[in-house]
C-alpha positions, 0 to 999 in steps of 0.5 A, a space after each residue: 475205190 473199194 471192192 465190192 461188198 458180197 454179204 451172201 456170197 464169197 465170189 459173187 456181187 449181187 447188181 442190187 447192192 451195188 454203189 458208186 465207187 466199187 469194183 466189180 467182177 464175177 459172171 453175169 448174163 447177158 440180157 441185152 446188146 447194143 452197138 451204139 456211136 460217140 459224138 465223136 464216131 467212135 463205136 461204144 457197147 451198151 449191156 444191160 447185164 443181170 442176176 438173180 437180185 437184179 439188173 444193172 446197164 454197162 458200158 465198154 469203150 475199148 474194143 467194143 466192136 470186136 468184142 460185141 462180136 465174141 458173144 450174145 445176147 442170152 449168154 454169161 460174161 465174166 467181167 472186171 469193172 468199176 460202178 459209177 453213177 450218170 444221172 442218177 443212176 448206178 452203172 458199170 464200165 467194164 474194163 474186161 469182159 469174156 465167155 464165162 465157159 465155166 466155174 459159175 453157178 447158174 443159180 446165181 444168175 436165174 430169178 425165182 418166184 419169191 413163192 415157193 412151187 409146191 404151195 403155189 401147186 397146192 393152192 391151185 389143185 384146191 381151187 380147180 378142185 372146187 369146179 363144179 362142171 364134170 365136163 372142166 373138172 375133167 379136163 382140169 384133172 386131165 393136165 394136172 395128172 400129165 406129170 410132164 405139163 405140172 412140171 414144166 408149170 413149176 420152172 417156166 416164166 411168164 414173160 421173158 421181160 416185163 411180168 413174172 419175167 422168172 422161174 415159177 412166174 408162170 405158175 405164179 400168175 396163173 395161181 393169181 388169176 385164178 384167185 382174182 377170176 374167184 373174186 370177180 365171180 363171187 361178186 357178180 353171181 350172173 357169171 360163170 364161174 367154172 368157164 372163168 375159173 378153168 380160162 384163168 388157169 389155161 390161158 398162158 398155159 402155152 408159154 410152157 413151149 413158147 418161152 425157154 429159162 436155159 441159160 436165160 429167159 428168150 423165145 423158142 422157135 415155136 414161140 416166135 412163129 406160132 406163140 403161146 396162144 395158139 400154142 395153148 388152144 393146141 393143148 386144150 385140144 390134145 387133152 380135149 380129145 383123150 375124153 369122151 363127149 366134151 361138149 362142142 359149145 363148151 369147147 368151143 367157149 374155152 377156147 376163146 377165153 385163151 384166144 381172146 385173153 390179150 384183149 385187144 388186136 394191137 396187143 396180139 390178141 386173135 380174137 378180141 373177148 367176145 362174151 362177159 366171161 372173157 372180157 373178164 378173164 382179160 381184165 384180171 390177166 391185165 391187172 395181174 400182170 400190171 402190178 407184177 411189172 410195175 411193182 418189179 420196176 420201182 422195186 429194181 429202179 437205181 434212180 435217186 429221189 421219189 421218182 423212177 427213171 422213165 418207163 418206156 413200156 407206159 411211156 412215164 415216170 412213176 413215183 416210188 415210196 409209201 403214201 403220206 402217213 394218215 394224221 392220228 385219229 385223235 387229231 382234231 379237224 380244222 373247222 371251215 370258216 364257211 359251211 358246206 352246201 349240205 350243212 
């Protein structure tokens, strides 16, 4: 068994590269925990453990009750172990594992946004520059001159799992609704695009208070009893009541667009969209959000073949890989031995 290579790093091994047959060792966190039983009543624990390059599950046999009792969910262990492959799929067994107390580099552990911050930052001033309504220009202008709110916008994620689940996804996915919300609009002149392109912009807005990234992604306390929507329609009021005549109904507009941006009840939505521009809002949000999630599952699969490993969250498997390529355009077409019925 050989040791692990680690091409960007003299002492960290990136889950991504791992293969069969290595040993491993270095700090990861914890993404999640479980207990489980053998066949035979014996405990066993299951770890799904994580760096910036990825995700990998991991497995203790020996003492895995006393040691599922030594840390949690959200903390950093530092492991010893081997990769090995169960159907299909890359996996660690652990022959050591503790509280990693210091001597790592959270940096290490912590993804970011592909994107860099200050473009994305950039990019969005232009687009909410170009709102037309002084009532939303204003407020716009109101949370992006709050030095604290553009910070936090910068770091947060936007999601704890499933998308733009890593530092600056937040202001990454906000910048894409908000390039999606331009494109609906400018395809279909009847809508609004001020109130589409302002609710694209505050719609997750409360996920800055509802989510932390230290030491890993997880809820708040404010996000697990109130949630970043609610959260969001009590920012929109902070900023609301520091200018002077805002109109009622337009506020009363905005609001919905983030009360109702989920869609639908089932999927923690307050309010389900109850005017064009929020039915809108919650399909580019959805979209967005979609291609980000599956995009990063087939990226991060370790499932051998064309196929993942089965998505829990959709229910299926997903096929991986680039289309069939397109034959060459000077390949002549087979000609049918029966003619069509618009010959």
């Amino acid at each position: 068994m050989k040791e692990a290579a680690s091409p960007e790093s003299g002492t960290h091994y990136w889950l991504k590269d791992l293969k069969e047959n290595e040993r491993v060792r270095g700090c990861y966190l914890v993404k999640e925990k479980r207990l489980g039983t053998t066949r035979r009543g014996e405990p066993f624990l299951n770890l799904i453990l994580a760096d910036r390059s990825g995700e990998i599950e991991a497995k203790v046999w020996d003492n895995a009750e006393e040691l599922s009792n030594s840390f949690s969910e959200g903390e950093v262990l530092q492991v010893e172990g081997s990769t090995g492959s169960y159907r299909g799929k890359i996996q660690l067994t652990l022959t050591r594992a503790a509280n990693c107390e210091e001597g790592f580099d959270p940096a290490l552990l912590l993804e970011s946004s592909p994107l860099p911050a200050g473009e994305m930052l950039k990019s969005l001033r232009e687009i909410l520059h170009k709102i037309r309504n002084p009532h939303l220009k204003s407020l716009a202008d109101r949370f992006l001159a709050d030095k604290d709110f553009v910070a936090e916008l910068k770091q947060a994620p936007a999601a704890k799992n499933f998308h733009h689940g890593y530092l600056g996804g937040l202001l990454e996915h906000t910048l894409s609704v908000c390039r999606l919300a331009k494109t609906v609009a400018s395809m279909y002149p009847s809508l609004n695009e001020d109130i589409l392109v302002f609710g694209a912009f505050v719609h997750d807005i409360g996920k800055i208070h509802e989510l932390r990234s230290r030491p890993a992604i997880d809820y708040t306390d404010e996000g697990r009893l109130i949630g970043h929507v609610v959260l969001g329609v009590r920012m929109l009021e902070e900023k609301i009541s520091t200018l002077k005549e805002f109109p009622a109904d337009l506020e009363l507009k905005i609001k919905h667009l983030v009360l109702s941006h989920h869609g639908e009840y089932e999927f923690g939505s307050p309010k389900r969209p109850k005017f064009i521009e929020a039915f809108v809002l919650h399909l580019v949000d959805d979209l967005d959000a979609k291609i980000n999630g599956l995009g990063r599952f087939i990226e991060q699969d370790r499932q051998k073949g064309s196929w993942t490993e089965f998505n829990r969250l959709f229910t299926r498997y997903l096929l991986k890989g680039q289309p069939e390529t397109v034959p060459p355009a000077d390949d002549k077409p087979v000609q049918p031995s029966q003619g069509t019925l618009f010959c």
